[in-house]
C-alpha positions in Angstrom: -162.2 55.6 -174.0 -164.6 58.0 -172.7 -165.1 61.6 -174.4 -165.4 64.5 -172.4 -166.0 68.1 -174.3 -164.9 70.2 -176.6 -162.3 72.7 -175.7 -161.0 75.9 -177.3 -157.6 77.2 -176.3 -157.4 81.4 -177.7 -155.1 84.3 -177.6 -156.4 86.4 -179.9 -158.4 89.9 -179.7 -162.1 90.0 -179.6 -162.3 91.5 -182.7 -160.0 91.2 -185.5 -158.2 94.2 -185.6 -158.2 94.8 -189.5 -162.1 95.8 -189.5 -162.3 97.9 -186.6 -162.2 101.5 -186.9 -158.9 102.8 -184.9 -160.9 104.2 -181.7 -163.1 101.4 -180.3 -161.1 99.3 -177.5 -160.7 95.8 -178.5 -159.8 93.5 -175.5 -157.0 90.8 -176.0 -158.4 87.4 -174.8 -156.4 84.7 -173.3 -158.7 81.2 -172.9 -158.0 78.2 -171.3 -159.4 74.5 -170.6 -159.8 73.1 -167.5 -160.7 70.0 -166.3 -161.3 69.0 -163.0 -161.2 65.0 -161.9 -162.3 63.5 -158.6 -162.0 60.0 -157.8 -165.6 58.8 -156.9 -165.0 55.1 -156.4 -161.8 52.8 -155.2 -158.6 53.6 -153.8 -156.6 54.9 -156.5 -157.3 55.4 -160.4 -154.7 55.4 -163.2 -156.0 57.5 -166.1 -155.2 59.3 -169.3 -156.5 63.3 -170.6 -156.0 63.0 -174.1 -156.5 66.5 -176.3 -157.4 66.0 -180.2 -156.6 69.0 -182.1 -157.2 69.0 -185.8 -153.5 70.7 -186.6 -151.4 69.2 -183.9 -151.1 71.8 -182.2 -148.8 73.9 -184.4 -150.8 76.9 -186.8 -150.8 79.9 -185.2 -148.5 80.8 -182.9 -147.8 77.0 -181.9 -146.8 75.0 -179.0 -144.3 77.3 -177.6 -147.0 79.5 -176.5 -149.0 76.5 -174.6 -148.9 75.9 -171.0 -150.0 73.1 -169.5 -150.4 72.4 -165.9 -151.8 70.5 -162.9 -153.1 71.5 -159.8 -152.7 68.9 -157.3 -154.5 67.4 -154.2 -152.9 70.0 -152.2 -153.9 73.2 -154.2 -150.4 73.2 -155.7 -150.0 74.5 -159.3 -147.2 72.5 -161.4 -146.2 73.0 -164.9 -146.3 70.0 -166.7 -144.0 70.0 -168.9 -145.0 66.4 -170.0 -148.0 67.3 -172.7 -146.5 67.0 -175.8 -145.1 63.9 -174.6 -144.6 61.5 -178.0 -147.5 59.0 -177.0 -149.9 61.7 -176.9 -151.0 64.9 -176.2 -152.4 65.5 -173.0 -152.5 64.6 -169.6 -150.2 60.7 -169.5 -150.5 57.9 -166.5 -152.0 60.4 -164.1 -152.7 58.7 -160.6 -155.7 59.9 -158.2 -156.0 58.9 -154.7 -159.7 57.7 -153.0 -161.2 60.9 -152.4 -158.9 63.3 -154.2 -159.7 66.0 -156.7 -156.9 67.4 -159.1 -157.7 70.3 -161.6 -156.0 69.4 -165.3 -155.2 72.9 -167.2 -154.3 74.5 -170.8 -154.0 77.7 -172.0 -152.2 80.0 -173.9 -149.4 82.6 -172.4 -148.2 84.6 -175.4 -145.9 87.5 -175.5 -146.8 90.4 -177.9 -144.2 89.6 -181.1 -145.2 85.9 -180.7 -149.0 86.9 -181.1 -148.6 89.5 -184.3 -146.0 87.4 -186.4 -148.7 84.3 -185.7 -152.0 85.6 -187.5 -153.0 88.4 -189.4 -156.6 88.9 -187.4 -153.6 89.2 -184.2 -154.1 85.7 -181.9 -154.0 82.4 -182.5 -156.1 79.8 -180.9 -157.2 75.7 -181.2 -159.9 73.7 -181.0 -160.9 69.9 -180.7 -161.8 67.4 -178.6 -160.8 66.1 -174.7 -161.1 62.5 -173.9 -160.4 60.6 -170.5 -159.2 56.7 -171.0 -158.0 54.2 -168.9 -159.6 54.0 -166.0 -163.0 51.5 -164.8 -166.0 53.2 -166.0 -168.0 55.4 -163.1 -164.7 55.7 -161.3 -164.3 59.6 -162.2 -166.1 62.5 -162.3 -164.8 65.2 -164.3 -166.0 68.7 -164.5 -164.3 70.4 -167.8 -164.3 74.5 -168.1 -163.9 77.4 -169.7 -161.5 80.3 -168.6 -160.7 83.9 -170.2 -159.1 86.8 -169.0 -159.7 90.0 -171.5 -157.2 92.4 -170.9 -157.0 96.2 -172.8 -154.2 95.5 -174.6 -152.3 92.0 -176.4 -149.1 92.7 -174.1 -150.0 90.4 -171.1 -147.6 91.2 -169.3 -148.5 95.1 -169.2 -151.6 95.6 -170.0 -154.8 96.0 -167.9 -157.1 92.7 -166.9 -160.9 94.3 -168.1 -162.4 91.6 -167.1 -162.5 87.7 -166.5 -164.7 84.7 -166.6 -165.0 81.1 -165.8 -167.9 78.8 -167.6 -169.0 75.0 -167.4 -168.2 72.9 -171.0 -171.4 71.2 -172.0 -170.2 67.4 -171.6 -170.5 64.8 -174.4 -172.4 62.3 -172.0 -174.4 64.9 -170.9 -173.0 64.6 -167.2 -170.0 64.4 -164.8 -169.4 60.5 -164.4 -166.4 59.1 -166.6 
């Protein structure tokens, strides 16, 4: 077993609403964890990306506002409709072929009355830990970021995207190789 990052999953304002002052805009930010895998040695690799949240999974908002999905080999985005499979909760018996990359992602796609019955401070979000197991050690490399989208208002699907950006998660081992 081989720990990768941290990660922080968020749909929440900036701000909590209940201490600003009603005139100052106060983006709505959606973040998500990516990881992305290559296969660095052999011709194929069976693997594991196993997220460790402290509450399951379920304050806030909960897992009906997660989506998880996988972009494969060929650039293709699939749900995966597989991460809160009963063994785990994460990314189970992934395959990746000699000289592949595939891009492992979770984030949160609220709609506005899911959002304010959640939390009081208006988001929800979670936190913990990503791991990658079962595959030879030095076989992978994985690259694990950071992705938000603020938009100018917590209706996603109507409101404005302010601004957007993508940043590297310090690894646990200090570098890429898994």
């Amino acid at each position: 077993m081989a720990y990768l990052s941290s990660f922080e999953i968020l749909a929440e304002n900036l701000v909590p609403p209940v201490i600003l002052p009603p005139s100052p805009q106060n983006p709505f930010a959606i973040q998500g964890y990516f990881v992305q895998v290559s296969l660095v040695t052999g011709s194929s690799a069976l693997f594991n990306v196993i997220f460790q949240e402290t509450t399951d999974f379920k304050q806030g908002a909960g897992q009906s506002v997660l989506q998880a999905q996988i972009i494969d080999a060929g650039g293709n985005v699939n749900i995966y409709d597989g991460f809160f499979a009963s063994t785990g909760r994460g990314f189970l018996s992934q395959k990746i072929g000699a000289g592949q990359t595939l891009i492992f992602g979770v984030q949160a796609l609220p709609g506005l009355s899911e959002i304010e019955a959640a939390a009081p401070q208006g988001g929800t979000g979670w936190r913990g830990t990503v791991r990658i197991e079962g595959q030879s050690p030095g076989q992978l490399i994985a690259t694990p970021t950071q992705r938000l989208v603020y938009y100018n208002g917590n209706d996603i699907t109507k409101a404005d995207v302010i601004d957007a950006v993508v940043y590297s998660v310090p690894t646990f081992s200090g570098g890429t190789s898994i």
